[in-house]
C-alpha positions in Angstrom: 1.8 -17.7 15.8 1.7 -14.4 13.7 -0.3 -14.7 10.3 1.1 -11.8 8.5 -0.7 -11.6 4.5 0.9 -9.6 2.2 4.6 -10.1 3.8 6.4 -10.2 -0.2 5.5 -6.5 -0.8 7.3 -3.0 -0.5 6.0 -2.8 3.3 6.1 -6.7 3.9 9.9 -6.9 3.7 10.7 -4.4 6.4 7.6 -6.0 8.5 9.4 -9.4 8.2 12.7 -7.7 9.7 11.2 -5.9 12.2 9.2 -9.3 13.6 12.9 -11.5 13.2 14.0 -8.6 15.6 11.7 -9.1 18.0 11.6 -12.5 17.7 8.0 -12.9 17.4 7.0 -15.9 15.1 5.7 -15.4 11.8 3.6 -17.6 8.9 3.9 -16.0 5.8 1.1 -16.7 3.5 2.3 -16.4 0.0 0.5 -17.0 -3.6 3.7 -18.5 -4.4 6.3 -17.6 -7.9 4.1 -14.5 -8.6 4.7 -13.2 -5.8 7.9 -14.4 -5.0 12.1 -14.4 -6.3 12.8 -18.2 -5.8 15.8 -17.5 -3.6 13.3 -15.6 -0.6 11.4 -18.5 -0.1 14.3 -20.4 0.9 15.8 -17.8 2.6 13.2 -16.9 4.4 12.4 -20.8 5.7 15.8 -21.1 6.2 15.5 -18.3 9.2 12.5 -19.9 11.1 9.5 -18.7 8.8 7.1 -20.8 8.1 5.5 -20.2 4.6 2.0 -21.3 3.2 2.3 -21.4 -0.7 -1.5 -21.5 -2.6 -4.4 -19.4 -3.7 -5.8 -16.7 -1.7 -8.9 -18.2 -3.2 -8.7 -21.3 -1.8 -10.7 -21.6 1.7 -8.4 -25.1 2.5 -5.0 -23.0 1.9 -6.3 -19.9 4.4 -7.6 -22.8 7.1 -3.8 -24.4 6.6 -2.6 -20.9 7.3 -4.7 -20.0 9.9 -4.6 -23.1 11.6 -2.9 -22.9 15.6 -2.4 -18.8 14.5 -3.5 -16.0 17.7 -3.7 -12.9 14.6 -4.0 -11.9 11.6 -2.0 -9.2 9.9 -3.4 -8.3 6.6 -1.0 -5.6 4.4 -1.9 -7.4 1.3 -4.1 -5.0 -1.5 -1.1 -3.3 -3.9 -2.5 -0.1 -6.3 -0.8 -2.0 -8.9 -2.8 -4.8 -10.4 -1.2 -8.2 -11.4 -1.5 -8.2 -15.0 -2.9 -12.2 -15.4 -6.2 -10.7 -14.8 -7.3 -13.2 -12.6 -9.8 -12.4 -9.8 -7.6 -13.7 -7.0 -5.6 -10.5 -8.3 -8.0 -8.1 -8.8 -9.3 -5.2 -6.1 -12.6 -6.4 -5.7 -11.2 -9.8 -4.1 -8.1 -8.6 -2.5 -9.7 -5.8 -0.7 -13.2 -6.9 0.0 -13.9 -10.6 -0.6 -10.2 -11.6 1.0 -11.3 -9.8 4.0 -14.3 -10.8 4.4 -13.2 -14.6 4.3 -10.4 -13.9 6.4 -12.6 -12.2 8.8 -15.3 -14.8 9.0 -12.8 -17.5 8.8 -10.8 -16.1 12.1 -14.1 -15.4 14.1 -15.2 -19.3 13.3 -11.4 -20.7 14.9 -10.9 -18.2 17.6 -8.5 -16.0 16.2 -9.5 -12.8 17.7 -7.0 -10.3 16.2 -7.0 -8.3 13.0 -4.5 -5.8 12.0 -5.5 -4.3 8.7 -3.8 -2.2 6.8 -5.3 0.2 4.3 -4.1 3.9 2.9 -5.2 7.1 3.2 -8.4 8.4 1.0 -10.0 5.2 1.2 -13.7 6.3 1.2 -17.0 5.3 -0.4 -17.8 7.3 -2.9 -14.1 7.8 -4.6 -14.4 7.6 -8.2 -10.9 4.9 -7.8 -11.8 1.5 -7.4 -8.6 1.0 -5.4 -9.6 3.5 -2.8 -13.3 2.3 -2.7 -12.5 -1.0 -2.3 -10.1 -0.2 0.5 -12.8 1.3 2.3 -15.6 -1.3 1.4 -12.5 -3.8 3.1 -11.8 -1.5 6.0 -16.0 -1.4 6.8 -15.9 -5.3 7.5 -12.8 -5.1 10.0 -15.1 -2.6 11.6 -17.9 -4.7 11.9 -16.7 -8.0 13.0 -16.4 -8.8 16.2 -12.2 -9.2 16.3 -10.0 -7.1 18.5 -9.4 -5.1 14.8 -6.5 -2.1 14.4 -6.6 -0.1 11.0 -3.8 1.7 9.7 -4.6 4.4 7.0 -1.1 5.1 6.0 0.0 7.8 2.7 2.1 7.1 0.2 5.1 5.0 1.3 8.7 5.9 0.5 12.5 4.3 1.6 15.2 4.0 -1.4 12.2 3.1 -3.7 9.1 5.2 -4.0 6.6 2.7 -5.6 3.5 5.7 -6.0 6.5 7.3 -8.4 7.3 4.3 -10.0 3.8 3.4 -11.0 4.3 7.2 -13.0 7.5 7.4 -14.0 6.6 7.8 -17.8 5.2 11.1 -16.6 7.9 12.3 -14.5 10.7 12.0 -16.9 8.2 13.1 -19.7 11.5 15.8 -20.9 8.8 18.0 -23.2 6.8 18.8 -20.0 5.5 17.8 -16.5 1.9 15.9 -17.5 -0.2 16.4 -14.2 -3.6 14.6 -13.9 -6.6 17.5 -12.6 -5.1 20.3 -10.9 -2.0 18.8 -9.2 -3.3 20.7 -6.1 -4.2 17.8 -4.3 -2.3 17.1 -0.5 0.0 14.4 0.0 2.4 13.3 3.1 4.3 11.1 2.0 5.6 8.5 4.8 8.9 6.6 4.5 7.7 2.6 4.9 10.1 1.8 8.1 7.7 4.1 10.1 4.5 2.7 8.6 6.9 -1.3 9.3 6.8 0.1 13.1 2.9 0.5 13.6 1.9 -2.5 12.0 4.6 -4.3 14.8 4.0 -2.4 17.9 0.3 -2.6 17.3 -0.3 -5.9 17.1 -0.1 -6.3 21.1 -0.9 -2.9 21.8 -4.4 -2.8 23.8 -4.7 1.1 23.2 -4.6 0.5 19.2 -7.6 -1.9 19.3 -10.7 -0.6 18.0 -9.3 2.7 16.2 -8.4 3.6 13.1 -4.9 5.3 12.7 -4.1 7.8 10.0 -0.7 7.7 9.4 1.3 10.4 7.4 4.6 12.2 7.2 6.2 15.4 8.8 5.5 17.5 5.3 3.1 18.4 3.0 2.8 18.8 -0.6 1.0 19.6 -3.8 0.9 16.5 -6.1 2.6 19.0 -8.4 5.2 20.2 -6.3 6.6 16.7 -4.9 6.7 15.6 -8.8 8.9 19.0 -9.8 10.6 18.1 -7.2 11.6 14.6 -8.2 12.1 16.0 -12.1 14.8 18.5 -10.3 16.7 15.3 -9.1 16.5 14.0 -12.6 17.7 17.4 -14.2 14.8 18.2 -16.0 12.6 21.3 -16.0 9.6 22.4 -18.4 6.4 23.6 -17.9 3.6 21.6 -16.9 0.6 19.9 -18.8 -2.7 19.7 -17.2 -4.9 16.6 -17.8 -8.8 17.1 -17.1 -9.8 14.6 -14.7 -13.1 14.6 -15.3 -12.5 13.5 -18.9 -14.1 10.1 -19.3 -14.0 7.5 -22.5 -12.5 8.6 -25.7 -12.2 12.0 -24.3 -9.5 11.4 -21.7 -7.4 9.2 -24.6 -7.4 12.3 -26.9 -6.4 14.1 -23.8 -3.5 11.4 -23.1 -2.2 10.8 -26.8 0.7 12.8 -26.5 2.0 11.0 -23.6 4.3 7.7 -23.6 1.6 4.6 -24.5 -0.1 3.0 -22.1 1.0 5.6 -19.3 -2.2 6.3 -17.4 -6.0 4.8 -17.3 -8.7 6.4 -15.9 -8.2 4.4 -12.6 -5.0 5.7 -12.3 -6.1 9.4 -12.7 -8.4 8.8 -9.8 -6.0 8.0 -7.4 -3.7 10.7 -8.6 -5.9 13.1 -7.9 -7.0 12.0 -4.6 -6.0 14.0 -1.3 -3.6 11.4 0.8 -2.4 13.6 4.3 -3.9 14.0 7.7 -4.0 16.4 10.6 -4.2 13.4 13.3 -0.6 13.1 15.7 -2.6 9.6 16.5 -0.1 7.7 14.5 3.2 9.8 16.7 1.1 9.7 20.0 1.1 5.9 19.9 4.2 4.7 18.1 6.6 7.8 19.1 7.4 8.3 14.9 10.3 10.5 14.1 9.0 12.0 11.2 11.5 11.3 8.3 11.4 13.5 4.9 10.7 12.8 1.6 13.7 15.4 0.6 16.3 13.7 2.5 15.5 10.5 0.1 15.3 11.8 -3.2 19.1 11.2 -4.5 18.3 7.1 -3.5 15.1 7.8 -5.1 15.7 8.7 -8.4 18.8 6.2 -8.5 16.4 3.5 -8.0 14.0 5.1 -11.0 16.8 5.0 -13.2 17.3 1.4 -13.0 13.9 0.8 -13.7 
């Protein structure tokens, strides 16, 4: 049995698929109607999967899910906070505490394998919560003593492109482009089918244990130039408007009061500004990825902004 943690998100859904295809069997573990439209509970059960509803605080709910289970796939951790404020949603315990238990918990009933995925520009000293908590989380995979696999993926795209949606205030801002620091940073954006296929093929794959993958996409780009490029779709144009990142306090709102309320914290800018691409074919070596473009997906793209 499969314990896959974090199976209701963006990537989840075509991680579900995949695993139906392959027949391997799953245990979803769910926080329940937050996370979840009532029909894809039942849907899902209805196809063979069995699903733990209950708090991913609560150490009895992860021993019910982890009970008679052989690994532990973990793509929980969204950039997007729920908005109850509870601590069961927050980074701190999604990222780092979760893991930690889950890790402890699966050394203590013989579960020895981990599959943990996290996103590129996790690192220790990033001024983003998000990202330092991802790599705080990725640092106790590391040192446990589990057969572990970490996936460092980019940005994730298919029809939807959730990085976008998180800022879609700014890039349908018609008076100009708003771009937080430069807009110089790298990203490589990878379409989430390809990312779907590591986190399957590597949960029995020897060769992936004990490494951590970067995974990105075929092309890069400027923060700046992907969002022009997603304002060209939308027929818009104008200039662009540089944010200071350093900005901090009542600074960066005087810098954000001409934008759309409530568009962008200081969290946010962080992560924005952070580098997400890599120069490692790891990721293609191992999982023989074709490499799909962010271009060919814009029209889908935008149609799905639109609607939103």
């Amino acid at each position: 049995m499969l314990l896959l943690i974090g199976g209701t998100g963006f990537l989840g859904e075509p991680v579900v698929e995949l695993m139906m295809a392959r027949q391997l069997p799953i245990r979803l573990l769910t926080r329940g109607a937050g996370d979840w439209k009532g029909s894809n509970l039942s849907q899902y059960r209805k196809r063979g999967i069995e699903v733990v509803v209950g708090s991913l605080e609560s150490d009895d709910v992860l021993l019910r899910a982890l009970d008679g289970v052989d690994a532990i796939i973990n793509i929980s951790g969204s950039f997007r906070l729920n908005s109850d404020g509870s601590r069961a949603s927050s980074y701190e315990y999604l990222n780092v505490e979760l893991v930690e238990k889950l890790t402890v918990l699966a050394e203590q009933n013989g579960i020895q394998r981990f599959v943990q995925v996290s996103c590129l520009g996790a690192r220790e000293e990033s001024g983003s919560e998000y990202l330092s908590s991802k790599f705080t989380g990725d640092e106790i995979v590391r040192n446990s003593k589990l057969y572990w696999t970490i996936l460092r993926p980019s940005y994730m795209f298919g029809a939807r492109f959730p990085y976008v949606e998180m800022i879609k205030p700014l890039v349908t801002f018609k008076p100009c482009l708003p771009v937080v620091g430069s807009g110089l940073n790298i990203l490589m954006p990878v379409h989430v089918d390809e990312v779907a296929r590591c986190v399957v093929d590597c949960i029995y794959m020897k060769e992936s244990t004990g490494r951590v993958i970067e995974i990105a996409g075929p092309k890069e780009y400027s923060l700046v130039e992907m969002l022009e490029s997603i304002r060209f779709e939308f027929g818009l144009s104008g200039t662009t408007m540089t944010i200071p990142s350093q900005l901090s306090g009542k600074a960066f709102e005087m810098a954000t009061k001409v934008l759309p309320k409530n568009t962008i914290t200081l969290e946010l800018a962080q992560i924005l500004i952070t580098d997400s691409h890599s120069s490692s074919k790891e990721a293609h070596a191992l999982f023989g990825l074709e490499g799909k473009c962010l271009e060919d997906y814009l029209p889908d793209i935008v149609e799905s902004l639109k609607k939103r």
